[in-house]
mmCIF file as Biopython writes it, N, C-alpha, C and O atoms, coordinates in Angstrom:
data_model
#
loop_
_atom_site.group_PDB
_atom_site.id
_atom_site.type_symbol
_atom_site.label_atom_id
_atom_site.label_alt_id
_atom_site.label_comp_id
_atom_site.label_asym_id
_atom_site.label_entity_id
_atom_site.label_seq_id
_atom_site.pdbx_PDB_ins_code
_atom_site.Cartn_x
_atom_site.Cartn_y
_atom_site.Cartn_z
_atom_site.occupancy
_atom_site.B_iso_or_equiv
_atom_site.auth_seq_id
_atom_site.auth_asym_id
_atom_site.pdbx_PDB_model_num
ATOM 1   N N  . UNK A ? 1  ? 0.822  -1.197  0.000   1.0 0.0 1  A 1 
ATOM 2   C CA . UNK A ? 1  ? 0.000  0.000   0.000   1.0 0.0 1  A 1 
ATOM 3   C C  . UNK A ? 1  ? 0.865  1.259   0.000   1.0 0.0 1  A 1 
ATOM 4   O O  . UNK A ? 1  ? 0.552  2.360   -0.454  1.0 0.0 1  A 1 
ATOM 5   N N  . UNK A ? 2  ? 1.948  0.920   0.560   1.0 0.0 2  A 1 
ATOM 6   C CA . UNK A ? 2  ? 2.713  2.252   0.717   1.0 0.0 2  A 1 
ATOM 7   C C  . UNK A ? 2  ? 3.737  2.659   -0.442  1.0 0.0 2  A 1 
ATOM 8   O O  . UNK A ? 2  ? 4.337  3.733   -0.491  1.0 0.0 2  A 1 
ATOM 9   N N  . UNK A ? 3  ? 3.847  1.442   -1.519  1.0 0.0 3  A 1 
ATOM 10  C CA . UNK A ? 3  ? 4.275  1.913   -2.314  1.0 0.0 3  A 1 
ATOM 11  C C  . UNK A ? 3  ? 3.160  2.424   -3.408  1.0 0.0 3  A 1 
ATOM 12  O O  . UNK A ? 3  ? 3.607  3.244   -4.210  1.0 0.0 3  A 1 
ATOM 13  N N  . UNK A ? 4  ? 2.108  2.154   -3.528  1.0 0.0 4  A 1 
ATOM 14  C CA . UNK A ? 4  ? 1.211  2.934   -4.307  1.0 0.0 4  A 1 
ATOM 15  C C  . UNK A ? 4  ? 1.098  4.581   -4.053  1.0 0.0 4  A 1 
ATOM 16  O O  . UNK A ? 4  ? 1.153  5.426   -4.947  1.0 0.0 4  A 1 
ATOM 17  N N  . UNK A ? 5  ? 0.916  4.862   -2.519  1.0 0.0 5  A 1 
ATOM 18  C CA . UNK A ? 5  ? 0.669  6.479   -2.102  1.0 0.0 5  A 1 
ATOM 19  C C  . UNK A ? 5  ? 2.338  6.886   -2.609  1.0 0.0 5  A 1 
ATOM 20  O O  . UNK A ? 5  ? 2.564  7.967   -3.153  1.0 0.0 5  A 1 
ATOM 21  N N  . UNK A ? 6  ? 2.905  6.361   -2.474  1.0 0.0 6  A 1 
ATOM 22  C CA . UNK A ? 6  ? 4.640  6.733   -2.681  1.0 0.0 6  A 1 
ATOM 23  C C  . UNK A ? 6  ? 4.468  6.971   -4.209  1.0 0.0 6  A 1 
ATOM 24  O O  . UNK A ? 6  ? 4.709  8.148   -4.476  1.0 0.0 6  A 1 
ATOM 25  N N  . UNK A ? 7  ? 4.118  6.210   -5.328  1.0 0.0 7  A 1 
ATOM 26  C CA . UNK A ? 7  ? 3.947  6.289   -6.384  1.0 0.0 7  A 1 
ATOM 27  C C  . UNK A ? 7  ? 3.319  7.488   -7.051  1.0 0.0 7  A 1 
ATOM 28  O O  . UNK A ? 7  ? 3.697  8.250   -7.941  1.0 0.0 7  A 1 
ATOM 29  N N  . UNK A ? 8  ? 1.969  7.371   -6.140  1.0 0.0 8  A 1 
ATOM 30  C CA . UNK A ? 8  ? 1.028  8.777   -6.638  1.0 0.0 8  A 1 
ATOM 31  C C  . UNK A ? 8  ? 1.860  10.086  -6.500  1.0 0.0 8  A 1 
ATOM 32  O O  . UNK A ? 8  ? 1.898  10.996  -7.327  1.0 0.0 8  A 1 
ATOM 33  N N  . UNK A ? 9  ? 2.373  10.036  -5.573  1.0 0.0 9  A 1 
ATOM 34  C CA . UNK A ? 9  ? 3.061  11.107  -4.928  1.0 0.0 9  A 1 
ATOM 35  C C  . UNK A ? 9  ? 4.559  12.102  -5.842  1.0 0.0 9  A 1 
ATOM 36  O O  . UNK A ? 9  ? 4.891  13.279  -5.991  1.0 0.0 9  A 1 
ATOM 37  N N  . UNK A ? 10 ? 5.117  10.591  -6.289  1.0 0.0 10 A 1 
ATOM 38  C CA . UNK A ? 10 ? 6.342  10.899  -7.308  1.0 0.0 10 A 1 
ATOM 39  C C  . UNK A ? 10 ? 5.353  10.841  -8.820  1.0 0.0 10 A 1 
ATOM 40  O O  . UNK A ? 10 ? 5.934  11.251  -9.824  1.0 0.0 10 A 1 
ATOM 41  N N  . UNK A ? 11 ? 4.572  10.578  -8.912  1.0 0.0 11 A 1 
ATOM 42  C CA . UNK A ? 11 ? 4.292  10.703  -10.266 1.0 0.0 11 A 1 
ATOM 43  C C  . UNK A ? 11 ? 3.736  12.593  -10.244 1.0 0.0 11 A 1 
ATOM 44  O O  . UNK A ? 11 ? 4.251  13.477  -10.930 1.0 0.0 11 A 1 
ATOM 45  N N  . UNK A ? 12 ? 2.848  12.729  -9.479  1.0 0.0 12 A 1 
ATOM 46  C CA . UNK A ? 12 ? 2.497  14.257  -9.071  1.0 0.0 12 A 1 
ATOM 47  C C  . UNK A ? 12 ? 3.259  15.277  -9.029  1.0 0.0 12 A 1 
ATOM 48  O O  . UNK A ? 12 ? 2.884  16.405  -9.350  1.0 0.0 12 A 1 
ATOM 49  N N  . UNK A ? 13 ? 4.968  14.849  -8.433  1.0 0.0 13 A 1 
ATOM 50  C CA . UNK A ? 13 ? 5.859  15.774  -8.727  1.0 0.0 13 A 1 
ATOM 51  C C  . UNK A ? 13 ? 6.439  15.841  -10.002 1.0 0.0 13 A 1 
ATOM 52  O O  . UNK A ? 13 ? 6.925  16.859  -10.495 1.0 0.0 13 A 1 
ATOM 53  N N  . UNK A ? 14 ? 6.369  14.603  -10.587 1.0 0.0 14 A 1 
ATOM 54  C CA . UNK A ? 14 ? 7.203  15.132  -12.046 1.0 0.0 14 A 1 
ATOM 55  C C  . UNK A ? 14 ? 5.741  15.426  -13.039 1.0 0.0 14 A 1 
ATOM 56  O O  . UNK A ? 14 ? 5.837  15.619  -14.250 1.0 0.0 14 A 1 
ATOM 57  N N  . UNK A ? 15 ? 4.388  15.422  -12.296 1.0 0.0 15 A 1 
ATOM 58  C CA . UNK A ? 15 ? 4.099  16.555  -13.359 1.0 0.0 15 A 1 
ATOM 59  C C  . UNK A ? 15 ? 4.362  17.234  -13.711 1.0 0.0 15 A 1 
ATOM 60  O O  . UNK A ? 15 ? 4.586  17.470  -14.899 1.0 0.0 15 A 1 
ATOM 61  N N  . UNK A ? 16 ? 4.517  18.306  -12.182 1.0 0.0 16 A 1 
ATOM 62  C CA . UNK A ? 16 ? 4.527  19.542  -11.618 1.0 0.0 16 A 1 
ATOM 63  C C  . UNK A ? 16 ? 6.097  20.049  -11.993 1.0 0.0 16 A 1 
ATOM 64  O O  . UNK A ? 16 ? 6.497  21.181  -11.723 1.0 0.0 16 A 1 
ATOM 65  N N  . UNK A ? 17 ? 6.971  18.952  -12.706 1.0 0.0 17 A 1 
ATOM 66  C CA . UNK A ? 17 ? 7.952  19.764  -13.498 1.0 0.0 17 A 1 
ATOM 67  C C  . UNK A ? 17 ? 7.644  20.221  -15.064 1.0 0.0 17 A 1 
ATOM 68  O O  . UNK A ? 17 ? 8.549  20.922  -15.516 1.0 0.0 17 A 1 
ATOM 69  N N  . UNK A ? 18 ? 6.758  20.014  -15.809 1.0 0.0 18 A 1 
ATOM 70  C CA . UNK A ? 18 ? 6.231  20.317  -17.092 1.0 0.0 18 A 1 
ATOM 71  C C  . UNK A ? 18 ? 5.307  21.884  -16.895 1.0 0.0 18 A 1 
ATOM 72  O O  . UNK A ? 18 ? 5.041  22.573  -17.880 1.0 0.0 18 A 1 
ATOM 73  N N  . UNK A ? 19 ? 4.947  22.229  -15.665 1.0 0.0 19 A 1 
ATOM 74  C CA . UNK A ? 19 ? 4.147  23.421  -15.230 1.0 0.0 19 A 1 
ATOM 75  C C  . UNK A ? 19 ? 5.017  24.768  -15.463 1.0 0.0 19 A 1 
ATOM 76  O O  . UNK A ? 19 ? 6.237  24.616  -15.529 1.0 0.0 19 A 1 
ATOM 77  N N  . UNK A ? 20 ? 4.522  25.984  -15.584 1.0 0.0 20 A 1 
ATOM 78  C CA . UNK A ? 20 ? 5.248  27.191  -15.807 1.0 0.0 20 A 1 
ATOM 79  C C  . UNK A ? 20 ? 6.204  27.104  -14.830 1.0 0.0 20 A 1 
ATOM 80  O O  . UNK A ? 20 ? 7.412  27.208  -15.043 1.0 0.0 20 A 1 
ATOM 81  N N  . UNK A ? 21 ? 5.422  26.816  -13.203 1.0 0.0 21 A 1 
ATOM 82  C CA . UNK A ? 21 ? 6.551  27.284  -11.733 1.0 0.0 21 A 1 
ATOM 83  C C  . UNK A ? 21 ? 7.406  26.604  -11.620 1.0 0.0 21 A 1 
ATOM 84  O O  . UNK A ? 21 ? 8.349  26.888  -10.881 1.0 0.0 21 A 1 
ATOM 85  N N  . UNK A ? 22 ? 7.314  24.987  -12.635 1.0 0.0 22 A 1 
ATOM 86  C CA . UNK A ? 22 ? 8.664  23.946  -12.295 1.0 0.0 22 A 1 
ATOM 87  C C  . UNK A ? 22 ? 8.212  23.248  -10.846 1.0 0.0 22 A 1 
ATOM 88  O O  . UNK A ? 22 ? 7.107  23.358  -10.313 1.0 0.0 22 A 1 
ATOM 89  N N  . UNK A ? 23 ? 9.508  22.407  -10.291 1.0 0.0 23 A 1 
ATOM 90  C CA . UNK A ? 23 ? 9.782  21.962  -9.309  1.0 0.0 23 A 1 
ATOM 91  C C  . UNK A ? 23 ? 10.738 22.744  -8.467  1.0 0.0 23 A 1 
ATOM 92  O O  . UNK A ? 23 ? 11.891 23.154  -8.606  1.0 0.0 23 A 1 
ATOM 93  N N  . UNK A ? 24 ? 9.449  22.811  -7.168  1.0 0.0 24 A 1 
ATOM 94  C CA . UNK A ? 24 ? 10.517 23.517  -6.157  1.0 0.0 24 A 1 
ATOM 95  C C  . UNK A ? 24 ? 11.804 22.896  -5.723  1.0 0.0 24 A 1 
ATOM 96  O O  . UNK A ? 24 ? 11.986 21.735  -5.358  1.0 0.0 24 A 1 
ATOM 97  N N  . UNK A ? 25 ? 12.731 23.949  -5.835  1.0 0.0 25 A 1 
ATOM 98  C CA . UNK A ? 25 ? 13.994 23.698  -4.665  1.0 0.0 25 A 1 
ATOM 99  C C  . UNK A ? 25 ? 14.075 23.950  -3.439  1.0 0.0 25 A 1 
ATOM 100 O O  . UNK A ? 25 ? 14.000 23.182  -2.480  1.0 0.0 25 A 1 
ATOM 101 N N  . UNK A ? 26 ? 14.308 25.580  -3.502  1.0 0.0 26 A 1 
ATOM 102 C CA . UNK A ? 26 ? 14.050 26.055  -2.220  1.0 0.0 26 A 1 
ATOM 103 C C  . UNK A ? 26 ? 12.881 26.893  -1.984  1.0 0.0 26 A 1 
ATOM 104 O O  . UNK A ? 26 ? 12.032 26.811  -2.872  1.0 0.0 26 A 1 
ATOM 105 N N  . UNK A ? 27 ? 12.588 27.774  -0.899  1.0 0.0 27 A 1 
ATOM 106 C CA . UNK A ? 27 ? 11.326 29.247  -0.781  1.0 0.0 27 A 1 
ATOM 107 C C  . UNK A ? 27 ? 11.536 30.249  -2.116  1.0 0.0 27 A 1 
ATOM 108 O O  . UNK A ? 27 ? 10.727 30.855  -2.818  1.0 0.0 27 A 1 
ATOM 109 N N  . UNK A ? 28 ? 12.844 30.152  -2.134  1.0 0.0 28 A 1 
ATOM 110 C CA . UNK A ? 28 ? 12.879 31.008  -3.609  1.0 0.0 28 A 1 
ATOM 111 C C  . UNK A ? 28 ? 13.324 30.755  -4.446  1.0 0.0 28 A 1 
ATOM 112 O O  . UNK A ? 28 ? 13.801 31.661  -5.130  1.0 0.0 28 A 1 
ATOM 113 N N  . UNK A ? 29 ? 13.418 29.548  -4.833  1.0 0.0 29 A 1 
ATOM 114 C CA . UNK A ? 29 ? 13.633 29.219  -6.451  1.0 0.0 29 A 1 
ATOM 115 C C  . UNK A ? 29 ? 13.646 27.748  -6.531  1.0 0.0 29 A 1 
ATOM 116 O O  . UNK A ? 29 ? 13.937 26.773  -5.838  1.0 0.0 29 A 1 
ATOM 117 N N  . UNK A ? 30 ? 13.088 28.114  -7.975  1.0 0.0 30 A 1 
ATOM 118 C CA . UNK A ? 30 ? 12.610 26.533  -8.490  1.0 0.0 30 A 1 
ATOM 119 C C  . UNK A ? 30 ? 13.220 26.553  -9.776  1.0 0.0 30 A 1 
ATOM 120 O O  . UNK A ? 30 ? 13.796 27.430  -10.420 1.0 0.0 30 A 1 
ATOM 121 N N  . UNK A ? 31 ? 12.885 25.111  -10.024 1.0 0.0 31 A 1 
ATOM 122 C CA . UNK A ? 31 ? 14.046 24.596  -11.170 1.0 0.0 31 A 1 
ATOM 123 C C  . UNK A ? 31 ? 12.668 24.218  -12.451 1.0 0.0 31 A 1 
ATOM 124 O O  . UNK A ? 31 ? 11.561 23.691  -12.345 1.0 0.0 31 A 1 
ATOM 125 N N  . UNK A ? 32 ? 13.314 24.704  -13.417 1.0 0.0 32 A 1 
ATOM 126 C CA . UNK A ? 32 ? 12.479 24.843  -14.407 1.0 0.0 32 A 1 
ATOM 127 C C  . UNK A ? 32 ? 13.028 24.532  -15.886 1.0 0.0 32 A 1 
ATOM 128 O O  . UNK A ? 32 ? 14.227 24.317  -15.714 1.0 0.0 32 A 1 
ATOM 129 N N  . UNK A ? 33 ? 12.844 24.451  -16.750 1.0 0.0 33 A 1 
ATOM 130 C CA . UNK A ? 33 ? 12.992 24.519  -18.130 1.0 0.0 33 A 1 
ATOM 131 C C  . UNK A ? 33 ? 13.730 23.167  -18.725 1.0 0.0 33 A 1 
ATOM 132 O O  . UNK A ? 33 ? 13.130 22.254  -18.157 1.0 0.0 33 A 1 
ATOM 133 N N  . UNK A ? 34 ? 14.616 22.648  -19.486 1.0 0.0 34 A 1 
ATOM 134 C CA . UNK A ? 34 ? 15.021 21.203  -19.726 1.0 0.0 34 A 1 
ATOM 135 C C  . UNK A ? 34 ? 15.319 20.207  -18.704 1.0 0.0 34 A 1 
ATOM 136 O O  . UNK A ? 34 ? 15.197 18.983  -18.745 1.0 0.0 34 A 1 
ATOM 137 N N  . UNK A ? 35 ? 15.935 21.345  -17.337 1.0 0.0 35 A 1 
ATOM 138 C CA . UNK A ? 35 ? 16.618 20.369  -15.970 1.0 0.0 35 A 1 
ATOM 139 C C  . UNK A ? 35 ? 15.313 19.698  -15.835 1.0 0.0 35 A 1 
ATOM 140 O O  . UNK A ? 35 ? 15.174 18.498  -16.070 1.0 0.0 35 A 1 
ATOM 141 N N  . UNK A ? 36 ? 14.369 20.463  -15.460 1.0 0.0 36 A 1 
ATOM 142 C CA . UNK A ? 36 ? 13.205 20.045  -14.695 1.0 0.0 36 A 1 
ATOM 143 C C  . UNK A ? 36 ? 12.311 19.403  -15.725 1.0 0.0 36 A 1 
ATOM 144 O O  . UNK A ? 36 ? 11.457 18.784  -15.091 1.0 0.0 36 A 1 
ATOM 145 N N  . UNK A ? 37 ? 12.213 19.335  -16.358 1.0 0.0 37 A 1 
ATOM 146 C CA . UNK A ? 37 ? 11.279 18.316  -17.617 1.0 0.0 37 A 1 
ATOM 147 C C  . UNK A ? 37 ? 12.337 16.791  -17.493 1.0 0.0 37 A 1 
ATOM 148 O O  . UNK A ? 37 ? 11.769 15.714  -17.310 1.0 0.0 37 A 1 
ATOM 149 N N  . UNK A ? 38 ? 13.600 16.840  -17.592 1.0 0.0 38 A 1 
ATOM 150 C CA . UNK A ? 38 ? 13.983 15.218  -17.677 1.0 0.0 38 A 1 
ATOM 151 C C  . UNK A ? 38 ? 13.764 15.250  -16.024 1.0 0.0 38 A 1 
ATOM 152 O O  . UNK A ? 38 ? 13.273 14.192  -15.632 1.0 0.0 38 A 1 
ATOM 153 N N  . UNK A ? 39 ? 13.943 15.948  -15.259 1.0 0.0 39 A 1 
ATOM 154 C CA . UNK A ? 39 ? 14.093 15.109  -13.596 1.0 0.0 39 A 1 
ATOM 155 C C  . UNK A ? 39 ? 12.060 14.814  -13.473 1.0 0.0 39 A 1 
ATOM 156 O O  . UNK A ? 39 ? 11.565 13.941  -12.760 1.0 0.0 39 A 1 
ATOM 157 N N  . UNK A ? 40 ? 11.331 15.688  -14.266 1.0 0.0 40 A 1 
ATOM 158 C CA . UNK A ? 40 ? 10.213 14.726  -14.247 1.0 0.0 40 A 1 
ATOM 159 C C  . UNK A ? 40 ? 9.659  13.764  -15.010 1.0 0.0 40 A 1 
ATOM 160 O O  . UNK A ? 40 ? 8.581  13.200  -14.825 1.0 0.0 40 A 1 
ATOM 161 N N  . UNK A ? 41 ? 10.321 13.624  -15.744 1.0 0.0 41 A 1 
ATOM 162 C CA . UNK A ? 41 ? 10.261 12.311  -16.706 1.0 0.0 41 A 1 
ATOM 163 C C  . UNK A ? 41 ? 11.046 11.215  -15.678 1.0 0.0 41 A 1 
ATOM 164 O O  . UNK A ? 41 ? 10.178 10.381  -15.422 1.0 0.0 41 A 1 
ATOM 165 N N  . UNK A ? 42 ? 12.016 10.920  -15.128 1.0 0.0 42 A 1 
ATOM 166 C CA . UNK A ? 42 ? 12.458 10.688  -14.063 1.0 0.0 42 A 1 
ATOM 167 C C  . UNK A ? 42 ? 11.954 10.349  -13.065 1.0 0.0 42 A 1 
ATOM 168 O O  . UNK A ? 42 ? 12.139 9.260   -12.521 1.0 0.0 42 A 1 
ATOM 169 N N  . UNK A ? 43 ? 11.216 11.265  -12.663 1.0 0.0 43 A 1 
ATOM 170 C CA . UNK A ? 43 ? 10.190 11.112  -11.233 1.0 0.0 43 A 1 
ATOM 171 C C  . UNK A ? 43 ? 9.140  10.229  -11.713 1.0 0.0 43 A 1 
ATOM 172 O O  . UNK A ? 43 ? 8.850  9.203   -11.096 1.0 0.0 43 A 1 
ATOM 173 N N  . UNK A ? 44 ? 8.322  10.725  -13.222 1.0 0.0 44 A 1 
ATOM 174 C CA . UNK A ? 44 ? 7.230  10.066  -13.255 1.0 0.0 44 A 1 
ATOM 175 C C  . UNK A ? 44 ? 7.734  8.227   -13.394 1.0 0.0 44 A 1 
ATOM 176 O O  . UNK A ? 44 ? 7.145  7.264   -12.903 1.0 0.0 44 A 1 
ATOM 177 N N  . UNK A ? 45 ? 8.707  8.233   -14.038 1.0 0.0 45 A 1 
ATOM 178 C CA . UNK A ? 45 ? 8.736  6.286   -14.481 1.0 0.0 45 A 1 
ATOM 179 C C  . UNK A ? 45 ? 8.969  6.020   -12.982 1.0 0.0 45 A 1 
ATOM 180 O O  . UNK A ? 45 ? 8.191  5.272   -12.389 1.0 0.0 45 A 1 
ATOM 181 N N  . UNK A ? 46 ? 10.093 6.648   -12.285 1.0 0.0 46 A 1 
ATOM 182 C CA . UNK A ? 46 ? 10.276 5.923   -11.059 1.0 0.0 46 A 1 
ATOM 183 C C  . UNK A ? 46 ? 8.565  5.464   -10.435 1.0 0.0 46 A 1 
ATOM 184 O O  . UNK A ? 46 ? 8.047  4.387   -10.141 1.0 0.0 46 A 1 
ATOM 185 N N  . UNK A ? 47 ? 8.157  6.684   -10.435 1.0 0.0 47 A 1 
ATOM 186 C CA . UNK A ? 47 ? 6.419  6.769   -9.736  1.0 0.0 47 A 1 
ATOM 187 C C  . UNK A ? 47 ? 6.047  5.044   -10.153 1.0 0.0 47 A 1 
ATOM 188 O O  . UNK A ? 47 ? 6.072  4.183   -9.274  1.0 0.0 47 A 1 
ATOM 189 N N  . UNK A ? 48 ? 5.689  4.696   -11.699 1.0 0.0 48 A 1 
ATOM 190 C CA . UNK A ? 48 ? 4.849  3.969   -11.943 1.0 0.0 48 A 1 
ATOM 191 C C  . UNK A ? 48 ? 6.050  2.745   -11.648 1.0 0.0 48 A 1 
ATOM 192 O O  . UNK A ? 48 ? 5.511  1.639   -11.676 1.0 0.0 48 A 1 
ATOM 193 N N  . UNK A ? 49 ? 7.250  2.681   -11.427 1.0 0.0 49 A 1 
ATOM 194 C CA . UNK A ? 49 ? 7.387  1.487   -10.842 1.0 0.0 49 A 1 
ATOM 195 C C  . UNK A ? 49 ? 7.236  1.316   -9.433  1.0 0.0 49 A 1 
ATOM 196 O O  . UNK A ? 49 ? 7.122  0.176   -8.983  1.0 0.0 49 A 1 
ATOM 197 N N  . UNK A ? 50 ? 7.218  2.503   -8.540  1.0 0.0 50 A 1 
ATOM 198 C CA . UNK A ? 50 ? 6.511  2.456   -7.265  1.0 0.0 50 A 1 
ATOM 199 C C  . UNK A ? 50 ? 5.190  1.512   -7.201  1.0 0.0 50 A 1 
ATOM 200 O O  . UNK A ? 50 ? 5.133  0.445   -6.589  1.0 0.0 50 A 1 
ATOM 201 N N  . UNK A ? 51 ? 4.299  2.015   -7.835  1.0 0.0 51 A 1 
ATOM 202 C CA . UNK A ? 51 ? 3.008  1.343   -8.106  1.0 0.0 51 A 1 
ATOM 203 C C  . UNK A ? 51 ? 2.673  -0.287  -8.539  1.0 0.0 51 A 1 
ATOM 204 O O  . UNK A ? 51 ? 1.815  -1.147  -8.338  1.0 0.0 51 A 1 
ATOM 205 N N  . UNK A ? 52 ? 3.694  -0.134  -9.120  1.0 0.0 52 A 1 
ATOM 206 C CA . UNK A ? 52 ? 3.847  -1.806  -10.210 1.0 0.0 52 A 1 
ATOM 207 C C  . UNK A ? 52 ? 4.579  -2.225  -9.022  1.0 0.0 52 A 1 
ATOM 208 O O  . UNK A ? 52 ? 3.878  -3.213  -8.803  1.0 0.0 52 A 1 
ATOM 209 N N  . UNK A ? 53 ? 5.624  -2.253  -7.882  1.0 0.0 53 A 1 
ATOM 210 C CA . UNK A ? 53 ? 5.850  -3.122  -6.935  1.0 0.0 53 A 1 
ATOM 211 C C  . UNK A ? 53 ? 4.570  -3.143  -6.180  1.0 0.0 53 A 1 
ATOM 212 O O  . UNK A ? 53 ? 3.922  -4.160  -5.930  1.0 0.0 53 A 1 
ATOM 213 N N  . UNK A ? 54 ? 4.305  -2.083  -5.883  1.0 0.0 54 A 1 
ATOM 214 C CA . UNK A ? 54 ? 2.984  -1.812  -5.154  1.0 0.0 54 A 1 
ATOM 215 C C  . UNK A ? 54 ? 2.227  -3.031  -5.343  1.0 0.0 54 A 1 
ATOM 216 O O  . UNK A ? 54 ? 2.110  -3.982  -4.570  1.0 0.0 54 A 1 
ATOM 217 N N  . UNK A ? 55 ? 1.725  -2.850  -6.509  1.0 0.0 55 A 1 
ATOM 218 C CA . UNK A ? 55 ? 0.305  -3.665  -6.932  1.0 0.0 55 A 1 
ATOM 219 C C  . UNK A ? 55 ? 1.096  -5.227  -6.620  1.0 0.0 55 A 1 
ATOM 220 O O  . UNK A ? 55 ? 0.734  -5.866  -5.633  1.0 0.0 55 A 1 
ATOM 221 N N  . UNK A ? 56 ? 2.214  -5.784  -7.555  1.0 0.0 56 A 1 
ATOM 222 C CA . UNK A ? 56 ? 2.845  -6.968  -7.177  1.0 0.0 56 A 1 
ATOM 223 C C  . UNK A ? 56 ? 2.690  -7.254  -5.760  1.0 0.0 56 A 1 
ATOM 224 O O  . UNK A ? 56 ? 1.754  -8.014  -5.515  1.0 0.0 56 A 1 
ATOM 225 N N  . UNK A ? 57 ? 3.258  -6.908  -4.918  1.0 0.0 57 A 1 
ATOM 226 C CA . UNK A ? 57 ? 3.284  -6.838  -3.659  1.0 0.0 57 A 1 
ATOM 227 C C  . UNK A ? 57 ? 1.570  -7.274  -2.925  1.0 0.0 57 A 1 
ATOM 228 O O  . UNK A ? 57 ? 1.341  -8.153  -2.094  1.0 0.0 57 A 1 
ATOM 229 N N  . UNK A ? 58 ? 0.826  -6.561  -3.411  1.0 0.0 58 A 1 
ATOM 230 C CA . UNK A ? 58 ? -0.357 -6.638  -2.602  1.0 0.0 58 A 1 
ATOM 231 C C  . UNK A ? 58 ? -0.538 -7.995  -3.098  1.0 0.0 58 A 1 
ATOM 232 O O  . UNK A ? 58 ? -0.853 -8.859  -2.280  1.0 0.0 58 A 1 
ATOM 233 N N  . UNK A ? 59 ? -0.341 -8.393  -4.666  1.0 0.0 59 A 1 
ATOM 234 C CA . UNK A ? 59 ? -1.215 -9.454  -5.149  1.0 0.0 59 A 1 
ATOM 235 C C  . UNK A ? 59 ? -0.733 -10.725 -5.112  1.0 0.0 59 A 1 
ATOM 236 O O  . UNK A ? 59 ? -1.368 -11.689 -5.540  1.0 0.0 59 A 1 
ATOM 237 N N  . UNK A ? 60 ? 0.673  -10.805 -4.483  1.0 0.0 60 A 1 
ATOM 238 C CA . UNK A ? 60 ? 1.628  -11.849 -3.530  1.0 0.0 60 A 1 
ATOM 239 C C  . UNK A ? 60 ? 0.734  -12.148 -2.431  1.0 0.0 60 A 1 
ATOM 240 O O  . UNK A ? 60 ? 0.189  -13.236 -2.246  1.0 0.0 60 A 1 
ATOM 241 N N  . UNK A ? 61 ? 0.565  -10.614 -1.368  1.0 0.0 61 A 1 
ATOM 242 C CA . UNK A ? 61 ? -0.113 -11.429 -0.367  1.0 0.0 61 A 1 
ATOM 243 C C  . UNK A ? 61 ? -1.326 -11.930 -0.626  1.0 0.0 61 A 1 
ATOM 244 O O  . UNK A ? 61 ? -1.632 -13.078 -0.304  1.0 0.0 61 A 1 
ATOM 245 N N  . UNK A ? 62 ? -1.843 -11.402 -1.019  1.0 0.0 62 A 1 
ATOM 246 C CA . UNK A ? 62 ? -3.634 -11.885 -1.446  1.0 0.0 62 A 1 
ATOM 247 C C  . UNK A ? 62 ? -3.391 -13.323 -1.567  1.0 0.0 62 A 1 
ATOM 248 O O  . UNK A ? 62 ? -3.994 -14.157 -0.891  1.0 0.0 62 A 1 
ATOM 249 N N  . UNK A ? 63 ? -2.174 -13.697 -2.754  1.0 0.0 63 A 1 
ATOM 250 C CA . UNK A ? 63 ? -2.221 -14.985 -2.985  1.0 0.0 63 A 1 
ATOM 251 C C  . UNK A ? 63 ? -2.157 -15.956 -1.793  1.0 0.0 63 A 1 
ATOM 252 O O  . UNK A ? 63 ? -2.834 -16.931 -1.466  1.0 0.0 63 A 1 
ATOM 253 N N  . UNK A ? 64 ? -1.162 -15.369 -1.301  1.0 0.0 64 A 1 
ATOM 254 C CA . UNK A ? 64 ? -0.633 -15.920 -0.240  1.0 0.0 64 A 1 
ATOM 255 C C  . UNK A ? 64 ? -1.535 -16.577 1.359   1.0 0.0 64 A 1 
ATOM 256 O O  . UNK A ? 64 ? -1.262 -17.568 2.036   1.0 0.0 64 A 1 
ATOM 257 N N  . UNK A ? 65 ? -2.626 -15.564 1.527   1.0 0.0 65 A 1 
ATOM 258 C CA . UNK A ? 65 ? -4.092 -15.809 1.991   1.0 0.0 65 A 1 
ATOM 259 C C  . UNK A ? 65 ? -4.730 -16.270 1.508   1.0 0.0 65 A 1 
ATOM 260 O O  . UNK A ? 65 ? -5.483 -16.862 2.282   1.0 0.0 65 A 1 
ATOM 261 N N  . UNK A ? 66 ? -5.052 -16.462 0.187   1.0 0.0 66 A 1 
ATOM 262 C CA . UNK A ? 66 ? -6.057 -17.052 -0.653  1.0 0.0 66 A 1 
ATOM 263 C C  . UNK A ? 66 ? -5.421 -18.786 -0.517  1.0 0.0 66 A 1 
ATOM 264 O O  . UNK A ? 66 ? -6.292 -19.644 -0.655  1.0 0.0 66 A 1 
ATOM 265 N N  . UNK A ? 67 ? -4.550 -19.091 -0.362  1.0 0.0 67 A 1 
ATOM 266 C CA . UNK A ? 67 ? -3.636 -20.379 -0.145  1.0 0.0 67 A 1 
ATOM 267 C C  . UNK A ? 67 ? -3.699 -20.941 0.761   1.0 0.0 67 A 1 
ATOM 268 O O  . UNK A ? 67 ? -3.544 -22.159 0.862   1.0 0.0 67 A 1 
ATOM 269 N N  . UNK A ? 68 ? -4.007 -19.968 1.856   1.0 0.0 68 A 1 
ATOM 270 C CA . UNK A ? 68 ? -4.249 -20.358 3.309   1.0 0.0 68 A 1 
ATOM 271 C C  . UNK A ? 68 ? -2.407 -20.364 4.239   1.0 0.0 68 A 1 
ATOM 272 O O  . UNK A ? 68 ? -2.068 -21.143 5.130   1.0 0.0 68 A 1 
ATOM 273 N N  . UNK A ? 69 ? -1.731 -19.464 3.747   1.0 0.0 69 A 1 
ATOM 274 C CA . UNK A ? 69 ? -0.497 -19.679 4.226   1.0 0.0 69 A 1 
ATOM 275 C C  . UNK A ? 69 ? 0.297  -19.090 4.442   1.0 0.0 69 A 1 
ATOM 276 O O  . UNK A ? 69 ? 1.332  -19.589 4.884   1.0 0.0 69 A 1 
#
């Protein structure tokens, strides 16, 4: 489960690098323009393999109950 919210979470930030404001760094400045488009291309694949262990993971245990074991 916790790698799914972990997933949503990194996929959300490397939207939020394709946006005018970029990805924050610090209170005053954010990173924007080619840096920040590959580090969210970056963020987003990492994201969906967050999710894809995620989902694996849950559907191990399921099995694993469904087995009785």
């Amino acid at each position: 489960m916790l790698g799914l919210i972990l997933g949503v979470v990194v996929i959300l930030l490397g939207v939020k690098a394709f946006t005018e404001n970029g990805i924050p760094l610090t209170k005053e400045k954010n990173l924007t323009g080619t840096t920040a488009k590959v580090i969210g291309v970056i963020c987003i694949l990492l994201g969906i393999l967050f999710i894809l262990d995620g989902v694996l993971a849950t559907f191990s245990i399921m099995n694993l109950l469904r087995r009785g074991g």
